[in-house]
DRENPAPA-110520 format. One record per atom (N, C-alpha, C): z, y, x; residue in one letter. Coordinates in steps of 0.02 Angstrom, whole numbers, padded with zeros to 5 digits, always signed. Atoms other than C-alpha are relative to their C-alpha. Example, Ala and Ser with C-alpha at 12.3 -4.5 7.8 and 13.67 -1.06 7.14 Angstrom:
BEGIN
+00000-00059+00045a;+00390-00225+00615a;+00000+00060+00045a;-00003-00059-00042s;+00357-00053+00684s;+00037+00055-00039s;
// end
This chain:
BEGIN
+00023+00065-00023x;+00175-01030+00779x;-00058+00012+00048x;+00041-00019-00039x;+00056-01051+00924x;-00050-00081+00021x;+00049+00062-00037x;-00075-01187+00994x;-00037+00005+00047x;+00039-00002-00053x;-00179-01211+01134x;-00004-00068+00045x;-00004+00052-00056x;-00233-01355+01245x;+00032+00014+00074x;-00045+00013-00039x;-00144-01424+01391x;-00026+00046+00054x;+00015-00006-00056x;-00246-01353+01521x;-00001+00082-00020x;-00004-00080+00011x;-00199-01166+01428x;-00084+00059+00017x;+00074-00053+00016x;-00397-01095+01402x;+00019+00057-00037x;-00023-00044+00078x;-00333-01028+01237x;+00041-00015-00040x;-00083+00012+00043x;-00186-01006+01124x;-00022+00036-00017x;+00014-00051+00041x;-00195-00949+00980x;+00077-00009-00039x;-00058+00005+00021x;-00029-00877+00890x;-00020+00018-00080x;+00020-00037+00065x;-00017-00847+00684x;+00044+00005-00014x;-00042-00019+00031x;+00082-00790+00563x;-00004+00025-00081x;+00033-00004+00069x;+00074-00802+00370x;+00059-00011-00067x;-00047+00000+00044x;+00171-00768+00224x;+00007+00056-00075x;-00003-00061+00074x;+00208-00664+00055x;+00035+00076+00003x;-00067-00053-00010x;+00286-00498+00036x;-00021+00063-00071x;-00072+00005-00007x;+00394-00432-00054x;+00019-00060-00021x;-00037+00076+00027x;+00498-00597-00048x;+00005+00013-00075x;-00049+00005+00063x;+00584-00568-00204x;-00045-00004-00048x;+00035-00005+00038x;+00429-00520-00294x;-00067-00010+00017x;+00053-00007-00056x;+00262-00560-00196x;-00062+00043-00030x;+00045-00020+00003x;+00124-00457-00210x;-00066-00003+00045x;+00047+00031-00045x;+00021-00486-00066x;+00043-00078+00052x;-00022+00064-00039x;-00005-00645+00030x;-00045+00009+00048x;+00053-00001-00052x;-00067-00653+00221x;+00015-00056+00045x;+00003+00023-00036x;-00103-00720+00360x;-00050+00004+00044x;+00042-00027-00068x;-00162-00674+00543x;+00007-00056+00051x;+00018+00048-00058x;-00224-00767+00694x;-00016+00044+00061x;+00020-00046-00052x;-00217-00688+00862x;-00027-00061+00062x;+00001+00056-00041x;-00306-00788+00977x;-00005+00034+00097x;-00007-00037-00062x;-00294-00748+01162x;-00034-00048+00077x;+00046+00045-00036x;-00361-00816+01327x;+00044-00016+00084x;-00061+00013-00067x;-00272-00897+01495x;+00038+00054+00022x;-00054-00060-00045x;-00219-00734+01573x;+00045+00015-00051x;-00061-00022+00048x;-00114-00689+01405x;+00027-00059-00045x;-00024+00081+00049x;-00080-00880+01337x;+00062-00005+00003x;-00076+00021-00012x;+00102-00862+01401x;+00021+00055-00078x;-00006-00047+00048x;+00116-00712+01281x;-00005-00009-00049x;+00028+00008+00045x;+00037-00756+01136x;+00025-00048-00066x;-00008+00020+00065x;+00162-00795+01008x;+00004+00024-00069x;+00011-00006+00078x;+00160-00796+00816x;+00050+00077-00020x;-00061-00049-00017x;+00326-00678+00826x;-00021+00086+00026x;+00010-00063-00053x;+00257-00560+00964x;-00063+00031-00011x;+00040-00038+00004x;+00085-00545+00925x;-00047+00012-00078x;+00012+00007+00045x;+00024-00597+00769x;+00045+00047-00060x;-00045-00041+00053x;+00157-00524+00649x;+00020+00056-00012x;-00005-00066-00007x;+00171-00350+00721x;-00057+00034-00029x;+00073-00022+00028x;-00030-00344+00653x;+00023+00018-00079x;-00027+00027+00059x;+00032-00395+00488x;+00068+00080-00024x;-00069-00049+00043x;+00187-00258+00474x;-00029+00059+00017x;+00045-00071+00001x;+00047-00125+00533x;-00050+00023-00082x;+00061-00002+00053x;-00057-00168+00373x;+00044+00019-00053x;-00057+00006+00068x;+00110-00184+00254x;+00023+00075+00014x;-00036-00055-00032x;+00193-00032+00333x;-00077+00040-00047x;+00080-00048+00015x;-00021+00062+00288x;-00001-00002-00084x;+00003+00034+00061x;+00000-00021+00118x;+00062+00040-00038x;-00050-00043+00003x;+00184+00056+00091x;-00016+00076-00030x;+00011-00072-00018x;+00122+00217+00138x;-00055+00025-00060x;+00046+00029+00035x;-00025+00197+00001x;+00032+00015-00049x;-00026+00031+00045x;+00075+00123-00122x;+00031+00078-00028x;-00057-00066-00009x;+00216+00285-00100x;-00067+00074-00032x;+00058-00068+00025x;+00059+00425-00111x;-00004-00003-00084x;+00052+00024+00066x;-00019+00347-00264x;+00047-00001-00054x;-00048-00009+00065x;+00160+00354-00366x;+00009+00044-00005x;-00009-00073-00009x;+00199+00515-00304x;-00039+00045-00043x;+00064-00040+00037x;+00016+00584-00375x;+00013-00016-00077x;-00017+00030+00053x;+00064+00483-00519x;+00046+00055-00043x;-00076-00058+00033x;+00236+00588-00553x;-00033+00056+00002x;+00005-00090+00006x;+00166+00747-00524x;-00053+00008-00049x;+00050-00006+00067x;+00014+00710-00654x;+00012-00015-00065x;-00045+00012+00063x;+00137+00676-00774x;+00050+00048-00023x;-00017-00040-00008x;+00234+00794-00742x;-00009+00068-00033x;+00045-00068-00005x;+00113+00933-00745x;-00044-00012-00102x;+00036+00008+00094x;+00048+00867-00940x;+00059+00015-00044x;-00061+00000+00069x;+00147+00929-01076x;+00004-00057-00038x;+00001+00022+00073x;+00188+00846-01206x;-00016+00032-00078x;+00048-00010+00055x;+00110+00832-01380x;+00051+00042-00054x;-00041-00037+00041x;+00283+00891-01439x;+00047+00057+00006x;-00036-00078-00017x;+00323+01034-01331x;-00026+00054-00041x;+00005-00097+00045x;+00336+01211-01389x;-00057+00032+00031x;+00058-00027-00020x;+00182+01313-01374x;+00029+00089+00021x;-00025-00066-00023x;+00194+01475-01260x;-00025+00057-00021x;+00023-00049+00044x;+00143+01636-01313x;-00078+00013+00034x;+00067-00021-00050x;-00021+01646-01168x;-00025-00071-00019x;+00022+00055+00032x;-00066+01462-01243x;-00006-00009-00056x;+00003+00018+00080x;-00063+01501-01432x;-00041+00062+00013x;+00052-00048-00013x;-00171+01666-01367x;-00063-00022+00023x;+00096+00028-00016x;-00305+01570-01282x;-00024-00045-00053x;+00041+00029+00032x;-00332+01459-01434x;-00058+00049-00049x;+00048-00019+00044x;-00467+01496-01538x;+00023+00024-00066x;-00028-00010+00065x;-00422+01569-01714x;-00045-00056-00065x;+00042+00039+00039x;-00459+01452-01849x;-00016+00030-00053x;+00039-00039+00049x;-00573+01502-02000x;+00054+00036-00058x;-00056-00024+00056x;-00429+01507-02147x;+00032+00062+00036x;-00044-00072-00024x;-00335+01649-02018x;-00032+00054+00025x;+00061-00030-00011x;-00503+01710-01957x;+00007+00090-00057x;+00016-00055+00063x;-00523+01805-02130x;+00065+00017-00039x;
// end
């Protein structure tokens, strides 16, 4: 969407909405405002919304790292009911009853 008076000073184009449709997590909305020499230009479509899929696209990219680090720190933890290796039942400590 775009506005500007008749005599084209300034237009300003926006663009605002949820994403992901299906499930929203973020909600925006940008305003590009612009000035006679680029008022023909300056729609919601062309300039405003490409801002918007730079931030989601940064956000993506974010999102993707931060599961990734996720899996591999999960990964990398045993479990409480794995088998103990023979260089991991060596570094524990001996307890007193096997001590003596």
């Amino acid at each position: 969407a775009q506005w500007g008076p008749k005599n084209k000073e300034r237009t300003a184009a926006w663009f605002a909405g949820v994403a992901p449709v299906d499930n929203p997590k973020y909600a925006f909305a940008a305003l590009y405002e612009s000035d006679a020499r680029n008022a023909d230009s300056a729609h919601g479509g062309d300039t405003a919304a490409p801002m918007i899929a730079r931030v989601l696209r940064e956000l993506a990219k974010d999102e993707k790292t931060a599961e990734t680090a996720k899996k591999k720190a999960k990964q990398k933890k045993p479990a409480d009911d794995a088998p103990v290796t023979d260089e991991e039942d060596e570094a524990k400590p001996a307890k007193k009853d096997e001590a003596n």
